[in-house]
C-alpha positions in Angstrom: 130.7 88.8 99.4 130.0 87.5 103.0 127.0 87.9 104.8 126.4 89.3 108.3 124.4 87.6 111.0 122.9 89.5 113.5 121.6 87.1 116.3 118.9 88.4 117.7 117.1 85.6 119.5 115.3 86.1 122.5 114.9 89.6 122.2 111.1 90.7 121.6 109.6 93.2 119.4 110.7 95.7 118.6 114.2 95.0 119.4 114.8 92.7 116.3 113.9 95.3 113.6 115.5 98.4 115.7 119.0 96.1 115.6 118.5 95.3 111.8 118.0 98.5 111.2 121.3 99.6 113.3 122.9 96.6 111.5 121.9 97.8 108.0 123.0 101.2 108.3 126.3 99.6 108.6 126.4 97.8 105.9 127.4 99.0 102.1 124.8 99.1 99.3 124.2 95.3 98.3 125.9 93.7 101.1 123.4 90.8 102.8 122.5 90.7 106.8 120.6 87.3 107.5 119.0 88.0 111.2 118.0 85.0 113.5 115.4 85.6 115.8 112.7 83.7 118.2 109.6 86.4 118.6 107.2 85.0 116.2 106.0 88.8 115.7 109.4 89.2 114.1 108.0 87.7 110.6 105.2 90.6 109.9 107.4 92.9 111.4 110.6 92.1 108.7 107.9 92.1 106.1 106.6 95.4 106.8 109.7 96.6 107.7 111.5 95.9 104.3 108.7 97.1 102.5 108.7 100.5 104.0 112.7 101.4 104.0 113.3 100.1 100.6 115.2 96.7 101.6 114.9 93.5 99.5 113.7 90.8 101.8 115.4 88.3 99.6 114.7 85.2 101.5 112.5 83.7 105.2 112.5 80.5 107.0 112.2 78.9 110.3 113.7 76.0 112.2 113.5 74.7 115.2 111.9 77.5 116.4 114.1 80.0 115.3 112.7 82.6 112.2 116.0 83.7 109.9 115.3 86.6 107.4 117.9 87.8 104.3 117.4 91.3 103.8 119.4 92.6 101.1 120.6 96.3 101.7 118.9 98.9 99.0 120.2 102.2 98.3 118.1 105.1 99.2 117.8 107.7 96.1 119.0 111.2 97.3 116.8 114.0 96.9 119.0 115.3 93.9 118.4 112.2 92.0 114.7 112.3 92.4 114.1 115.3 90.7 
């Protein structure tokens, strides 16, 4: 299965996590999105924003500058499967 890139460098806060998300939504259960970005804010913000919609932030790095984040998309549980 093929990842998706989303580039997202140069763009500031919150624009990184609002296109991820946009991205994301996209994307089937399980399917990857690795996102490349420059804000340095972008690292809390993946972290927090993986932890509160459920995705698995499987891996992080820099280089050069430049912050890359695999977030593995997570199926939501529907309200009929909660109860």
């Amino acid at each position: 299965m093929a990842e998706t890139i989303l580039d997202v460098k140069q763009m500031k806060c919150p624009l990184p996590v609002l296109r991820a998300n946009r991205a994301l939504r996209a994307l089937a259960d399980g399917e990857t999105l690795r996102v490349l970005a420059t804000d340095r804010a972008s690292v809390n913000d993946f972290k927090i924003f993986c932890r509160e919609t459920g995705h698995a932030l499987l891996a992080t790095g820099e280089q050069d500058g430049v912050f890359s984040f695999l977030i593995r998309k997570q199926s939501r549980p529907t309200p009929e499967a909660a109860s």
